[in-house]
N, C-alpha and C positions, 0 to 999 in steps of 0.2 A: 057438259059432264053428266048430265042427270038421265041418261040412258043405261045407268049404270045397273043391272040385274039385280046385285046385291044390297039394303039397306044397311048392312051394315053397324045394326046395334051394338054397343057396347057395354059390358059390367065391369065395374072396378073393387077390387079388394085391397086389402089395406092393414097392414101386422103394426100393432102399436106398442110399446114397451110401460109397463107402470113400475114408477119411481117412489119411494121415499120422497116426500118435500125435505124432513130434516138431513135424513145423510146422505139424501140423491142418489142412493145405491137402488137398485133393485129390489121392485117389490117382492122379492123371491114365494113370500106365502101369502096372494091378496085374501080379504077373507072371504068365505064362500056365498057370503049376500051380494058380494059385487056381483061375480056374474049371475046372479037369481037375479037383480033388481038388474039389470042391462037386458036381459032376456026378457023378464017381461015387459019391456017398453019397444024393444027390436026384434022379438021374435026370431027366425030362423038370420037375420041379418045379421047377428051377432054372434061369436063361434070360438071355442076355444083353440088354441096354438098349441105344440108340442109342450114349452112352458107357463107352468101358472104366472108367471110376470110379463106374459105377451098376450093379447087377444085380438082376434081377427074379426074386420067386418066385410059385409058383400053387400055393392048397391044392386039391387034388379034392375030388369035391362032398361038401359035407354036407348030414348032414340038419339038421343043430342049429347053433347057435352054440359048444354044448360042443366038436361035434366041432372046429370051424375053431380054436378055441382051442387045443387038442389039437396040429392041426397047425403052426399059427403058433408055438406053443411051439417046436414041433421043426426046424421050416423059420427060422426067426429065432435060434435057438442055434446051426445048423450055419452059416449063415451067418457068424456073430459070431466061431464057434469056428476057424473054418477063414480068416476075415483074419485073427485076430489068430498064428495059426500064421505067416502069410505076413507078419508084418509093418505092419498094418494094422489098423483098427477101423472098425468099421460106423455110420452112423448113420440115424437113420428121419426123415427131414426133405426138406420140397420144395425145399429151396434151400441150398445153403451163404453161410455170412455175406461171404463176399468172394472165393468163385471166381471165376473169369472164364472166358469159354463158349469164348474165343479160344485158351486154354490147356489144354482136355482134347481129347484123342484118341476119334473116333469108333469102337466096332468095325468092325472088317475081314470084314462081314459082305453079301451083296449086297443084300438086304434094307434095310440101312440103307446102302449105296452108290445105291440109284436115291431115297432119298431125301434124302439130302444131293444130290446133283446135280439134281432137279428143284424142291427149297426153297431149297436157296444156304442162306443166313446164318439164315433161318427155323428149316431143320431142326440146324444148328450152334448157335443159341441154347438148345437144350432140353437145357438143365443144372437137370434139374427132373426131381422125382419125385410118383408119387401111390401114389395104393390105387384100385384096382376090385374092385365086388364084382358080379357074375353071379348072379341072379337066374333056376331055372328055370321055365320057363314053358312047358308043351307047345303049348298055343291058339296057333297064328301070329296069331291074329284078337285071339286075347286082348294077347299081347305086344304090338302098337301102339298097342291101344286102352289099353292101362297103362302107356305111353312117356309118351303125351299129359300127363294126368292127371299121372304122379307129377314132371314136370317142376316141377309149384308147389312140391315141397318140396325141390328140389334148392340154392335157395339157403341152410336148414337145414340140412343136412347140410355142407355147404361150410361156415359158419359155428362149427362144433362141429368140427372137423378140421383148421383153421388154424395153418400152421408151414412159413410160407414170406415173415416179415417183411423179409428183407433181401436185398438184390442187389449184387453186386458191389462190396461194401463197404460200402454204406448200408443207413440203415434206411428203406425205403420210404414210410415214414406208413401202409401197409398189412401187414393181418394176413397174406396171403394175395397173396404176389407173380406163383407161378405161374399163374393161370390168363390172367395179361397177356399169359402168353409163350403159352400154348396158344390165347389168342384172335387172336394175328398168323396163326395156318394157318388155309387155306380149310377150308373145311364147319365149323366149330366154333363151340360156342356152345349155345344150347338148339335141339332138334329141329323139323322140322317137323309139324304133324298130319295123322295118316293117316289115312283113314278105314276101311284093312281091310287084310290084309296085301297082298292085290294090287297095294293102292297105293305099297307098300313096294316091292315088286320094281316095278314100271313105275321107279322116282325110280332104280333100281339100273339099269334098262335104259337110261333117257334120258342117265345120269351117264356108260356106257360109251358110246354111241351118241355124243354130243357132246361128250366130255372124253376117252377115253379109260380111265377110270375102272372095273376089274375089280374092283377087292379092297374089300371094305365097311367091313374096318379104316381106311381114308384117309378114312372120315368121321368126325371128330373132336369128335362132339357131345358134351356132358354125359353123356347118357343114349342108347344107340343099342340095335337088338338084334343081336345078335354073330352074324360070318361063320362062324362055326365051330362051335358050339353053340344047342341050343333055349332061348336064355336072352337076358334084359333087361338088359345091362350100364354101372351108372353110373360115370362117369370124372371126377365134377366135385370129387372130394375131394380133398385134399394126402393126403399119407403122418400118420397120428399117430405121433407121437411115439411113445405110450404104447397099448401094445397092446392093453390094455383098452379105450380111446379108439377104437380100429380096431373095436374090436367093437360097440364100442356103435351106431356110424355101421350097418354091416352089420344088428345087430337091428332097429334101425328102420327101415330101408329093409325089410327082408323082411316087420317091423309092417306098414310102412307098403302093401305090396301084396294082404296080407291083407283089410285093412280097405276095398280099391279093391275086391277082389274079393267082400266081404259085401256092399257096395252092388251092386256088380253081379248079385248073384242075387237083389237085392230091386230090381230094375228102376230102380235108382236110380245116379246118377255126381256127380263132383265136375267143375264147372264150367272151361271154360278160359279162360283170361287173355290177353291181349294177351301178345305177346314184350317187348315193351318196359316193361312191368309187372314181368314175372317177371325181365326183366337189372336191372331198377334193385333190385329187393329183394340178388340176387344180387351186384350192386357194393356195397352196404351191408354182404352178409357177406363181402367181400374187402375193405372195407376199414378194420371196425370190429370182426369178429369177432363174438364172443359180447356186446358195450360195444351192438352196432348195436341202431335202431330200425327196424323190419320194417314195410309195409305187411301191413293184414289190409284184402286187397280184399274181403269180403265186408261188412264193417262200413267198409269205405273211413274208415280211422284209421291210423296208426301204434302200434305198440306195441312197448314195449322185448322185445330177443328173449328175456330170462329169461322175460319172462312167458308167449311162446309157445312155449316148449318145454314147459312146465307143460300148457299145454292141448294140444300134441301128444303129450305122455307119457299124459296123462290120458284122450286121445283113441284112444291104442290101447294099453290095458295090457290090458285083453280078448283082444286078437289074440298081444301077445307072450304072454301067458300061455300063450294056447293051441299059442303056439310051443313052449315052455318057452325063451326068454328074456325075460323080464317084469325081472333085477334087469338086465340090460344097459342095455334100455332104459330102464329107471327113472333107470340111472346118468349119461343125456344131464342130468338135472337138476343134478349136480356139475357134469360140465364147463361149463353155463353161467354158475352162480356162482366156480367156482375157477379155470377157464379155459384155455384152448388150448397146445400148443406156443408156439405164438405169442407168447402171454402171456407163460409162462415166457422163453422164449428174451429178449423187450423187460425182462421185468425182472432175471434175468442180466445184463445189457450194458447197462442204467442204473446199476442195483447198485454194477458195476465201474469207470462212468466217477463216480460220486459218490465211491469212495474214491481217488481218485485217478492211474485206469488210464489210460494212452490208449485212441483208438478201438481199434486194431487190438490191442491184449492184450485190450481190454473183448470183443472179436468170439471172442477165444480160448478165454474165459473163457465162451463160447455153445457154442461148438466143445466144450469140455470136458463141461458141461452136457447136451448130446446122447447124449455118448457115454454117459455114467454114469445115464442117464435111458433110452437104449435099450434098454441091458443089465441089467434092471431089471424086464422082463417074467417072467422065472421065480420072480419071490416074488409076482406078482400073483395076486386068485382071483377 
């Protein structure tokens, strides 16, 4: 496998939500030394999110999984360490159990001033966190042609990542509530196919030409390739929980371009599907999780998703090996039998309304669970 053109670096980013310790609500106003003292210890690694109760971090590139582990250790403990100085505790979740998007304060940033005033209530409901991971890729030509393609497995990857069950006090029915919210803004959703990079830049030219449309970040797809670096950027994960969970999703996506790319230098590709094929698999992993039954359009059947992560794991332990992450991705096979934030968080807050909690202690009692499951990442290996 190691004639493979591209190395294939990776960066992982990562939206974290800051809590109240006493009412577990939403830090809606943190105070403004937190992100002064995060900054100066992270430098450009550390970044503010649309809301002041979310902040974002970015590892630089790696080569490995090891490294990005490395750094998420350090970037995820300075984070943790520097709320709870200020007051506060972190959690790694796409949604809180009963915030309300009415009640946080947007940053005072101008960046996110033109877009709260040209989304209104759209860009005000994104009280939601994810993970991106940045995939390098030098080939312009290559990068679109692996947009296409790795779209079929972006409802997998969403499905293994799920921790976003509840909304403003309810539990949704779904595993995976954010990506409702990110499907209300324009361009979002899965990509369209290109056939070369030129066709990329034309879609970049017509977008400013008749919308006004400069910045390539305001395309809000799953999978796009990024205005700012040579890399393939997927956006359709929630945050895990469990930082091991974050990595796992990353190894296999970096698998997973590997093994696009052994096909490609045996003159060979993976087929593309209808959109409306790939969003229904994609709505069965938002709203069944790791439980769902997945279409396999090539045998046109349904099959439960444990069983196709078995044959996606199986499908590329060749490529992570030759990554050297081979146990990462191995380890997509736990989380589809033991199961997601998601899981966790609905059986937390069943748990508690069986022994007698109300909703809103049993929601707490999820709130708590987060927090102690976040901070949790430095005994992992």
């Amino acid at each position: 496998m190691a004639n493979r053109n591209e190395a294939l670096p990776i960066g992982i980013e990562e939206e974290y939500l800051l809590v109240d310790p006493e009412t577990r609500s939403l830090a809606a106003r943190p105070p403004r030394e937190f992100m002064e003292q995060c900054k100066a210890t992270l430098g450009e690694q550390v970044m503010h999110e649309f809301l002041q109760a979310q902040v974002e971090i970015g590892t630089s590139v790696c080569r490995t999984i090891s490294e990005a582990r490395d750094q998420l250790v350090t970037l995820r403990g300075t984070i943790a360490e520097t709320a709870a100085a200020h007051g506060m505790r972190m959690i790694a979740a796409s949604t809180h159990p009963w915030a309300h998007w009415r009640e946080q304060e947007p940053v005072d940033m101008e960046r996110y001033r033109i877009l709260g005033a040209e989304h209104r209530t759209l860009a005000r409901r994104m009280a939601i966190c994810g993970m991106h991971v940045h995939a390098g890729i030098e080939d312009k030509n290559l990068r679109v042609e692996l947009m296409s393609q790795v779209s079929y497995f972006m409802p997998h990857l969403l499905a293994l990542s799920t921790s976003s069950p509840f909304w403003e006090g309810h539990d949704t029915g779904l595993k995976a509530f954010r990506p409702i919210i990110i499907g209300d803004l324009p361009r979002s959703g899965f990509p369209e196919v290109f056939e070369n990079w030129n066709d990329w830049l034309e879609l970049l030219d017509d977008l400013e030409a008749t919308s006004g449309i400069t910045d390539p970040s305001r395309i809000w797809w799953d999978i796009r390739p990024s205005g700012k670096h040579p890399t393939l950027e997927i956006r359709v994960c929630d945050i895990c929980t469990r930082l091991e969970d974050g990595l796992t999703i990353a190894a296999l996506y970096q698998s997973i371009l590997a093994y696009l790319c052994h096909l490609r230098e045996n003159n060979e590709r993976r087929r593309h599907y209808r959109r409306i094929l790939l969003a229904e698999n994609k709505w069965r992993a938002q709203r069944y999780g790791v439980d769902a039954k997945m279409a396999d359009f090539g045998k046109r059947i349904q099959v439960p998703f444990v069983d196709l992560t078995d044959e996606l794991v199986e499908l590329l332990s060749p490529f992570a090996e030759d990554l050297g992450c081979l146990a990462e991705v191995q380890r997509a096979r736990t989380i589809a039998r033991r199961g997601t934030s998601a899981d966790e968080q609905l059986r937390v807050y069943n748990e508690a309304l069986g022994d007698g909690a109300d909703d809103h202690a049993a929601q707490i009692a999820v709130v708590d669970w987060l927090i102690e499951e976040t901070a949790k990442f430095e005994t992992r290996g």
